[in-house]
C-alpha positions as semicolon CSV with decimal commas, in nm:
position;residue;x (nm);y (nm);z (nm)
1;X;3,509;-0,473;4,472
2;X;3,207;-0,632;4,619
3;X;3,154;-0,550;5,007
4;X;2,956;-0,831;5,224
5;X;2,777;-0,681;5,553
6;X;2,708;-0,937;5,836
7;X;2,455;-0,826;6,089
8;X;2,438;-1,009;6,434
9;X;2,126;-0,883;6,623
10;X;2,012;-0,961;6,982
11;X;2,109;-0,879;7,311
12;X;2,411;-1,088;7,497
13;X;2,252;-1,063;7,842
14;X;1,935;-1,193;7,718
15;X;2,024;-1,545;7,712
16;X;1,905;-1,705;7,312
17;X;1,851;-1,372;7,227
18;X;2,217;-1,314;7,210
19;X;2,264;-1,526;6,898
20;X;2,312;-1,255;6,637
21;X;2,591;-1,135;6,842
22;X;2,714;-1,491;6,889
23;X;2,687;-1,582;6,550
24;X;2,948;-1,270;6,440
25;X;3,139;-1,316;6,706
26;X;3,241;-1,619;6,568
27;X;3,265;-1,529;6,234
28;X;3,511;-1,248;6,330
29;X;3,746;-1,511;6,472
30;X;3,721;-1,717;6,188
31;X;3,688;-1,450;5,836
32;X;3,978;-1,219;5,786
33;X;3,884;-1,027;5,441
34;X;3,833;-0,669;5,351
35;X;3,516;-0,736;5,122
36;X;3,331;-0,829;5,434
37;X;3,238;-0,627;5,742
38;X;3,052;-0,727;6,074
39;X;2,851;-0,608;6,262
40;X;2,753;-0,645;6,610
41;X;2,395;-0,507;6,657
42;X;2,372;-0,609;7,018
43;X;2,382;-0,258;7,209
44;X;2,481;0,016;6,933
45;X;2,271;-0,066;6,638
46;X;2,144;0,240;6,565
47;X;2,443;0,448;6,382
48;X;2,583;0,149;6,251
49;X;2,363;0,180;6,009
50;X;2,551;0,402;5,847
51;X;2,810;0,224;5,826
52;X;2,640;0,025;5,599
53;X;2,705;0,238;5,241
54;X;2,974;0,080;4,978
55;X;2,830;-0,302;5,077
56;X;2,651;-0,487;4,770
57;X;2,520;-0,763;5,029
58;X;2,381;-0,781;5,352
59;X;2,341;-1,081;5,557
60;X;2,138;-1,052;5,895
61;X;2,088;-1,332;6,198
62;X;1,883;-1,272;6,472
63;X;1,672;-1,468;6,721
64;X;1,273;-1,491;6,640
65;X;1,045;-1,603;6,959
66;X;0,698;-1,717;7,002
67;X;0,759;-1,870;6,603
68;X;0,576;-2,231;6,738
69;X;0,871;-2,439;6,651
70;X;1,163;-2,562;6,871
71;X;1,460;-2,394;6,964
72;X;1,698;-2,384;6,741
73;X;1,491;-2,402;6,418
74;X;1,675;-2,186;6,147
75;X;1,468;-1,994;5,905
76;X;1,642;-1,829;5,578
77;X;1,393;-1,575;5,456
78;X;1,308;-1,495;5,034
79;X;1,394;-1,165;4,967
80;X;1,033;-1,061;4,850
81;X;0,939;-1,164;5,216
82;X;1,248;-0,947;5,306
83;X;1,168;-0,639;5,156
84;X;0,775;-0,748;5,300
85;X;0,829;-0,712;5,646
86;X;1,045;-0,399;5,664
87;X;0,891;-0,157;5,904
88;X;0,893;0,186;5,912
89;X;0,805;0,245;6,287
90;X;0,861;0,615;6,394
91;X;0,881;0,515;6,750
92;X;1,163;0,243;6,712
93;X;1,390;0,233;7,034
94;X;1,754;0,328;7,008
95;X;1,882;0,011;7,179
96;X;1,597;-0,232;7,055
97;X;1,616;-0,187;6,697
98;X;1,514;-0,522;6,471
99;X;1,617;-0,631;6,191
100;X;1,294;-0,520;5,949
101;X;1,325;-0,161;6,163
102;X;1,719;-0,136;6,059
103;X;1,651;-0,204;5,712
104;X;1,387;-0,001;5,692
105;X;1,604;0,292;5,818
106;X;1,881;0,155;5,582
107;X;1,693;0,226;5,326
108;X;1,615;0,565;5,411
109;X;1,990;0,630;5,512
110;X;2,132;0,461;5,213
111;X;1,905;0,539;4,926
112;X;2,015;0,432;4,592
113;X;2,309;0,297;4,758
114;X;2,090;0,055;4,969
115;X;2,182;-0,299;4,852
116;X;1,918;-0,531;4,678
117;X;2,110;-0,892;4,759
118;X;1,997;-0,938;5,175
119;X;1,984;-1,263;5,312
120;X;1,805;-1,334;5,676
121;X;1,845;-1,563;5,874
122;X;1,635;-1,601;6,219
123;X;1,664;-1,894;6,468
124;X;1,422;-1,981;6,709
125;X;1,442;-1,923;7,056
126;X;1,209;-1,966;7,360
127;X;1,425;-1,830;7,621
128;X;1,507;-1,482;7,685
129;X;1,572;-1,473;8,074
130;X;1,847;-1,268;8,207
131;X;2,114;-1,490;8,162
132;X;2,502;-1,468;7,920
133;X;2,462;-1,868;7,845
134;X;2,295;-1,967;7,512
135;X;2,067;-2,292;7,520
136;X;2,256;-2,569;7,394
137;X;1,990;-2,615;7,064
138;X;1,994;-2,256;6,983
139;X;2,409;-2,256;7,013
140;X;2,386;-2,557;6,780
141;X;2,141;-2,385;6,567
142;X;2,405;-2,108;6,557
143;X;2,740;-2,334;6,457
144;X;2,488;-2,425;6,171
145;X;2,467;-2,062;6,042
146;X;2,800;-1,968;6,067
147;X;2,845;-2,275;5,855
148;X;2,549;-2,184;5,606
149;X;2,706;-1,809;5,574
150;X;3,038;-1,931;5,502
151;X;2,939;-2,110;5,224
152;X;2,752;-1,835;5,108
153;X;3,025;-1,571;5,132
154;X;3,268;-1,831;4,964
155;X;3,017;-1,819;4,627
156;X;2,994;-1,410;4,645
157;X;3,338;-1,342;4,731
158;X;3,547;-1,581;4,507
């Protein structure tokens, strides 16, 4: 059986930042199938890493900043620039960890278990204030991923 991973990264309180964790919130409400897992990287991201092994796919969203375009442009990222810009940063924060750092520690974790079909997607966001509100373009920008995934989890798990 083929096992989908969602990853939601960001950080709720953070305003835009939050997205990740919006975006699988919704999807949680919404997707009710054993070949797909999700997981909210907000505040624990760390050892859910391992909880990672047996999935064929992983699919990521997080919020980019300072990426010169407006809020709420979505970016889907190649997996050669994927496997590109994972990091591996011996001084990575527990409770900061981004998406290149937890795939790089995937990797590590994982091994010859660590699954070669990953999707990204990042959405750009300017505002990161203290604040549990999402803009209303990056919100948008998030209904449009949610849509985008799936459509992309109804090809891989049908």
């Amino acid at each position: 059986m083929s096992k989908t991973a969602i990853m939601g990264f960001g950080n709720p309180c953070r305003s835009d930042d939050g997205i990740g964790c919006y975006v699988i919130d919704r999807l949680t409400q919404e997707i009710s199938d054993e070949r797909v897992t999700f997981f909210d990287m907000g505040t624990s991201a760390f050892e859910v890493l391992f909880n990672l092994k047996n999935h064929n796919k992983i699919i990521i969203v997080d919020a980019v900043i300072n990426s010169g375009e407006k809020p709420g442009t979505i970016y889907k990222l190649p997996a050669s620039e994927i496997n590109a810009s994972i990091q591996d940063d011996p001084m990575v924060f527990l409770h900061s960890l981004k998406w290149d750092q937890a795939l790089s520690y995937a990797k590590k974790i994982l091994q010859d278990a660590y699954p070669e079909d990953i999707v990204v997607y990042l959405i750009s966001v300017d505002n990161t204030r203290l604040e549990i509100e999402l803009s209303a373009e990056v919100k948008e920008a998030g209904e449009k991923v949610i849509k985008l995934i799936k459509e992309e989890l109804l090809q891989t798990i049908e």
